[in-house]
C-alpha positions in Angstrom: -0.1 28.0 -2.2 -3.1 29.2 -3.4 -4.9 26.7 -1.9 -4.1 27.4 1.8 -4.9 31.0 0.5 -8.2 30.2 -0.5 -9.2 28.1 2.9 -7.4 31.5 4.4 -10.2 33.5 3.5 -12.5 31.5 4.5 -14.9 32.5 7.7 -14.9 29.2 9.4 -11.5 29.1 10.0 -11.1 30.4 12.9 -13.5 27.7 14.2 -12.9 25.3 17.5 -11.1 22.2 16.5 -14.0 20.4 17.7 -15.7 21.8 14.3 -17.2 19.2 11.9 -17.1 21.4 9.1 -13.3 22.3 9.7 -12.5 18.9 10.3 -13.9 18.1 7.0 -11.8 20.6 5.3 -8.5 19.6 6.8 -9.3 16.4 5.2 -10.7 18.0 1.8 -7.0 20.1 2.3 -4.7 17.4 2.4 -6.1 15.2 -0.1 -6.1 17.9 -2.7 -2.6 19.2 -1.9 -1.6 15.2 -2.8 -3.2 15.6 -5.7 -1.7 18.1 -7.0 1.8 16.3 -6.3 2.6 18.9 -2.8 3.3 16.5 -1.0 5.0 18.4 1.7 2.2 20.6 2.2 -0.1 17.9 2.6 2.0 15.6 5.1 1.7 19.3 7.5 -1.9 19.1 7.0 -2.5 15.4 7.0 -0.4 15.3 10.4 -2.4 17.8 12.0 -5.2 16.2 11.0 -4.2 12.8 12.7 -3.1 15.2 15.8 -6.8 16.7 16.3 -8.5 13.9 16.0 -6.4 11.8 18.8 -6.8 14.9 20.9 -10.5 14.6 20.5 -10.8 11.0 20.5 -11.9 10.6 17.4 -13.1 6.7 16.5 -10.4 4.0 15.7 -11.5 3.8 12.6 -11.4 7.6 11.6 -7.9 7.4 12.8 -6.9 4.6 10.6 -8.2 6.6 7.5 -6.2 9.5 8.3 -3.0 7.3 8.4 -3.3 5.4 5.9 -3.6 8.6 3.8 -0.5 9.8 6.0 1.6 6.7 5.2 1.0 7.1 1.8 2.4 10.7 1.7 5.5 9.5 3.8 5.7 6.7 1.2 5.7 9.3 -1.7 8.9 11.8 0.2 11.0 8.4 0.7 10.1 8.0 4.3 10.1 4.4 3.7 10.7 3.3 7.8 7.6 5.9 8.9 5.1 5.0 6.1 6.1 1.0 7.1 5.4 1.7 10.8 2.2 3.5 10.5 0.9 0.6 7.9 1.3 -1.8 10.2 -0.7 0.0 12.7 -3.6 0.4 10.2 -3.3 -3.1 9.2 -3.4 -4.1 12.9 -6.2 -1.7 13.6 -8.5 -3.2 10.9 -7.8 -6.7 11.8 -8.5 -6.2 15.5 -11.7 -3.9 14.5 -13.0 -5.5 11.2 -11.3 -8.9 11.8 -9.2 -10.8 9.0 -11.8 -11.7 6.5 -12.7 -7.7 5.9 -11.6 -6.6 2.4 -10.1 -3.4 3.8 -8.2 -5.5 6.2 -6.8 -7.0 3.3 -6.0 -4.0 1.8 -4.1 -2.5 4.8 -2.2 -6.5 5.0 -0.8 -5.2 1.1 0.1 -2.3 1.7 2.4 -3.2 4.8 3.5 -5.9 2.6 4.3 -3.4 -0.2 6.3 -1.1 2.4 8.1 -4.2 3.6 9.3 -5.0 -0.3 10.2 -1.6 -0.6 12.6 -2.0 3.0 14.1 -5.3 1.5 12.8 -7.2 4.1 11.8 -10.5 2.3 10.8 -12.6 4.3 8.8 -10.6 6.6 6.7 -10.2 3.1 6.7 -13.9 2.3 5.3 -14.4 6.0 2.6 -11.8 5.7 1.7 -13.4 2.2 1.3 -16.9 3.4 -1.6 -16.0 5.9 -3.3 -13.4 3.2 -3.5 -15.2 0.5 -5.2 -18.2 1.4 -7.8 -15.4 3.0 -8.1 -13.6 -0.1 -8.7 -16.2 -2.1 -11.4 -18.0 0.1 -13.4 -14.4 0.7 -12.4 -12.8 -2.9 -12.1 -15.7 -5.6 -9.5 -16.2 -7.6 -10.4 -13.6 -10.0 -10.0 -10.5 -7.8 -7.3 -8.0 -8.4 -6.6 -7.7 -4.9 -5.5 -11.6 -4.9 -3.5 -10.4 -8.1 -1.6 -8.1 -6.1 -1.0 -10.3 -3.0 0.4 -12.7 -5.3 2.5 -10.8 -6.9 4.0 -9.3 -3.7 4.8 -12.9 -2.4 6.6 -13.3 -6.0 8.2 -10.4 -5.6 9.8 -11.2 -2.0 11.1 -14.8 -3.3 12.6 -13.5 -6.5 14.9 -10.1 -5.4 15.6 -11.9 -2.1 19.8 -11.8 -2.1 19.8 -15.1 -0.5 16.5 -16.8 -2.7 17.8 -20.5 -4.2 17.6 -21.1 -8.1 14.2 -22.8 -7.1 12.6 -19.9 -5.2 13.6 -17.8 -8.2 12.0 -20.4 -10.3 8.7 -20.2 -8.4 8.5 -16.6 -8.8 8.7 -16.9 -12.6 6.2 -19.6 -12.7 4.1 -17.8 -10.3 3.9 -14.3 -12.3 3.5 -15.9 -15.7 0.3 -17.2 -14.3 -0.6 -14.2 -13.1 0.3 -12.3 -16.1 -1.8 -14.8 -18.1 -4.5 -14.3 -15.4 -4.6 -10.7 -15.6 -4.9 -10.3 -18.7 -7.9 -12.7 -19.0 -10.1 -10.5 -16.4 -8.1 -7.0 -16.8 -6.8 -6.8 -20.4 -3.6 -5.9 -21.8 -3.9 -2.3 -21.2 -4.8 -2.5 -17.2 -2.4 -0.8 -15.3 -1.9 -3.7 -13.0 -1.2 -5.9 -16.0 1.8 -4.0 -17.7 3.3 -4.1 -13.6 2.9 -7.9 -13.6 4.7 -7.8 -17.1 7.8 -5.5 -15.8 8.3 -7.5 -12.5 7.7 -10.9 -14.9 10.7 -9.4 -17.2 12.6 -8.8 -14.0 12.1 -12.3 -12.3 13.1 -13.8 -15.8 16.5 -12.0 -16.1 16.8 -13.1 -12.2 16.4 -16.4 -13.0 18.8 -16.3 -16.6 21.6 -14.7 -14.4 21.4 -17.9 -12.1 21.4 -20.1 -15.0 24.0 -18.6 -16.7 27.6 -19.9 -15.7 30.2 -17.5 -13.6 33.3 -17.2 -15.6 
């Protein structure tokens, strides 16, 4: 609240939309209300935001910025469908614009892929992966968290699949233990991204034992 009573106050409020400076505080707006974990507030902003700037025309690429930022604030409030849709937009808008080499490309491929996951849909994910992956590893190295990440999304989509085979199951362990060896090579032991790969590896693991284990 105090916030929007603070930009309130403020002469240039009042300005045309076609403003730069007001522009730039819509955007300055909704990022800090995320921030600060209002995420309601911010997804009003960050929408009007991505309303303006269509009206005006704004460049593709401005308007991908705005919803990825708006996806992830839908992602946050459970709006798992919206934040999905509008991903795949932005991934499709930096592949046709920056083509499928482009690191933020790359980016934008994950984090569909990470809204897929969180939608169950598995093999949608394993699809994605299979194109990304080898293009992430030619253009990044092997080395590259991003690549870590891709990885372990494709992992992720074989292993909590309802209908994955004990073998699928088993290449999601074998796959995450190298990355968790990986990772902790080039990130450490303390690297956020490392203690993830270590939670999903403990998940896959007990996946795999409760496929071993005989049904009584």
């Amino acid at each position: 609240m105090a916030l929007f009573q603070f930009l309130d106050a403020r002469p240039d409020v009042g300005r045309p939309e076609t403003d730069v400076t007001r522009r730039m505080a819509m955007n300055t707006l909704g990022g800090c209300l995320s921030v600060a974990n209002h995420h309601e507030d911010a997804l009003t902003v960050q929408e009007a935001e991505l309303a303006v700037k269509r009206r005006l025309g704004a460049p593709e690429a401005s308007i991908l910025i705005t919803q990825n930022n708006l996806a992830g604030t839908y992602s946050v409030l459970g709006r798992a469908e919206v934040a999905n849709r509008m991903l795949r937009d932005v991934y499709s808008g930096r592949l046709r614009l920056l083509g499928e080499e482009h690191e933020r490309t790359l980016i934008a491929g994950n984090n569909y892929a990470t809204t897929l996951i969180d939608l169950k849909r598995f093999e949608e994910v394993r699809s994605l992966m299979r194109g990304l992956v080898p293009v992430a590893r030619r253009v990044l190295g092997e080395s590259d968290i991003l690549l870590f990440r891709m990885r372990l999304s494709y992992a992720e989509a074989l292993y909590k699949d309802a209908s994955a085979t004990h073998d699928d199951i088993r290449k999601a362990v074998t796959t995450i233990e190298e990355l968790e060896r990986a990772a902790r090579r080039v990130l450490g032991g303390a690297h956020p991204l490392t203690k993830e790969i270590e939670r999903v590896l403990r998940d896959a693991r007990a996946a795999l034992r409760a496929r071993e284990t005989p049904q009584s």
